[in-house]
C-alpha positions, -999 to 999 in steps of 0.1 A, spaced: -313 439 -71 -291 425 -101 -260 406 -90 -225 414 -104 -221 392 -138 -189 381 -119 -207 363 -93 -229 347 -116 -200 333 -135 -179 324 -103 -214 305 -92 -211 291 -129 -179 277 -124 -179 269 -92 -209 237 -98 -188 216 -117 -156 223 -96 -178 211 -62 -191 183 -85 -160 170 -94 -145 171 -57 -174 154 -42 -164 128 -67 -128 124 -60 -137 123 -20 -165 94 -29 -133 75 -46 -113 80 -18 -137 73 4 -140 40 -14 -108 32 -17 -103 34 19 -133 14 28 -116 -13 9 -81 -12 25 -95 -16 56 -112 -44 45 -86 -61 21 -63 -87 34 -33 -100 19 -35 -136 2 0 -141 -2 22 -151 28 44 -125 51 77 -135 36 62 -123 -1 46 -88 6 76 -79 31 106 -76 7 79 -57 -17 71 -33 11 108 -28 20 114 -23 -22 82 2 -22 100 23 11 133 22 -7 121 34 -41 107 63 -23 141 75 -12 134 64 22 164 54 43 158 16 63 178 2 88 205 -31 91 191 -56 69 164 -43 56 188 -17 41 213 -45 29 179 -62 18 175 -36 -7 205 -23 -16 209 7 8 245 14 24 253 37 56 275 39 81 274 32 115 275 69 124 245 72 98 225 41 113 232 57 148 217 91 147 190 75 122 152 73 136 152 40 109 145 2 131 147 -27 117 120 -52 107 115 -67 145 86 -90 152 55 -87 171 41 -107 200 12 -125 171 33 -131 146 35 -101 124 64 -76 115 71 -40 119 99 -13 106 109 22 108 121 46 79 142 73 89 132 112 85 130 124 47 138 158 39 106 170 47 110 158 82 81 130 77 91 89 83 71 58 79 65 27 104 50 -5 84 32 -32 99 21 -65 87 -2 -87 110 -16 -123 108 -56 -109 108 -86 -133 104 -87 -140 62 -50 -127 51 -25 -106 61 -31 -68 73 -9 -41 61 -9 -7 77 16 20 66 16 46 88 31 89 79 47 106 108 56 140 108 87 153 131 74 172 159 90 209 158 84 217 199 100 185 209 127 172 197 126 134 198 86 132 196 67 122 168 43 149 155 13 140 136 7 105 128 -20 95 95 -28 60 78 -12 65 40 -35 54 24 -19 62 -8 12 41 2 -6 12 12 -23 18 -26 12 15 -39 22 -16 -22 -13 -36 -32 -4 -27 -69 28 -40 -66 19 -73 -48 -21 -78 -62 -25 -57 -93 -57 -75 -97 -69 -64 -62 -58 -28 -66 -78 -24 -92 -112 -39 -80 -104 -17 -50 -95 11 -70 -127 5 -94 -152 -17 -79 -172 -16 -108 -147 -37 -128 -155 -69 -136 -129 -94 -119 -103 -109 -138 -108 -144 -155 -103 -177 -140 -78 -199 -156 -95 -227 -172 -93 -257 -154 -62 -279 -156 -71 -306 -181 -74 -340 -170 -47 -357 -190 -13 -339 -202 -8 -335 -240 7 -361 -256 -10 -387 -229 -30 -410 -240 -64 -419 -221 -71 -458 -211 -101 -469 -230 -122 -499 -246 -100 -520 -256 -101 -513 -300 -118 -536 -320 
């Protein structure tokens, strides 16, 4: 029975299409793998105010001084009726905020925790719940986000995470043992 030369050419198409998805899923699926794993070198007090600048740049409304952190202004009316907390901290040691809703009615809650080898970051995407008011609907890792905020604080990690078939950046050479212009103790000249 022939087939249709449509279908054949839909078929056609469709191989490369599925080919090229199965790629971008492998990335992903990558990429994730290594921001679970990854853990923050630098200390709390450097990745927060680059995590509150990456929520901020996204239009995101904080709360009392991360807001004033930033550069964000609101009322008190406006910080009332806002789902946005404040960075608080945890019982070991780590930090947590709140965004307030977007206009899409999604927020985001970050938190940074003291984790064996670094610091763990997890940015988390809520979605407003439309049968209850007050309740958080869906909650997902962003992955995407937490992306963002590693190429903001460790370009250098991003990108082995991003392409772990890079070759890693250069060490600096090592610091010489005397400073120029110093001058080396030696046999005494003749």
């Amino acid at each position: 029975m022939p087939r249709p030369a449509w279908l054949l050419a839909a078929v056609a198409l469709a191989g490369p299409g599925c080919a090229s998805f199965s790629a971008y899923r492998a990335q992903a699926a990558r990429e994730r793998a290594g921001l679970e794993r990854f853990r923050y070198a630098q200390p709390l007090d450097v990745v927060w105010p680059q995590l509150q600048r990456l929520l901020a740049d996204r239009g995101l409304a904080l709360a009392g001084l991360d807001a004033a952190a930033v550069g964000q202004k609101s009322g008190v009316m406006a910080q009332f009726a806002s789902a946005a907390k404040e960075t608080r901290s945890t019982p070991t040691g780590g930090l947590v905020l709140e965004t307030g809703w977007n206009q899409d009615g999604v927020r985001w809650r970050a938190e940074a925790e003291p984790a064996e080898g670094g610091l763990r970051v997890v940015l988390t995407r809520i979605a407003r719940n439309l049968d209850e008011f007050g309740r958080d609907g869906v909650t997902l890792r962003d992955w995407e986000l937490e992306l963002d905020l590693l190429r903001r604080v460790d370009p250098e990690a991003a990108e082995r995470i991003e392409d772990p078939a890079a070759p890693p950046a250069p060490s600096p050479p090592p610091p010489s043992p005397d400073p120029p212009g110093s001058r080396r103790p030696g046999p005494p000249g003749p």
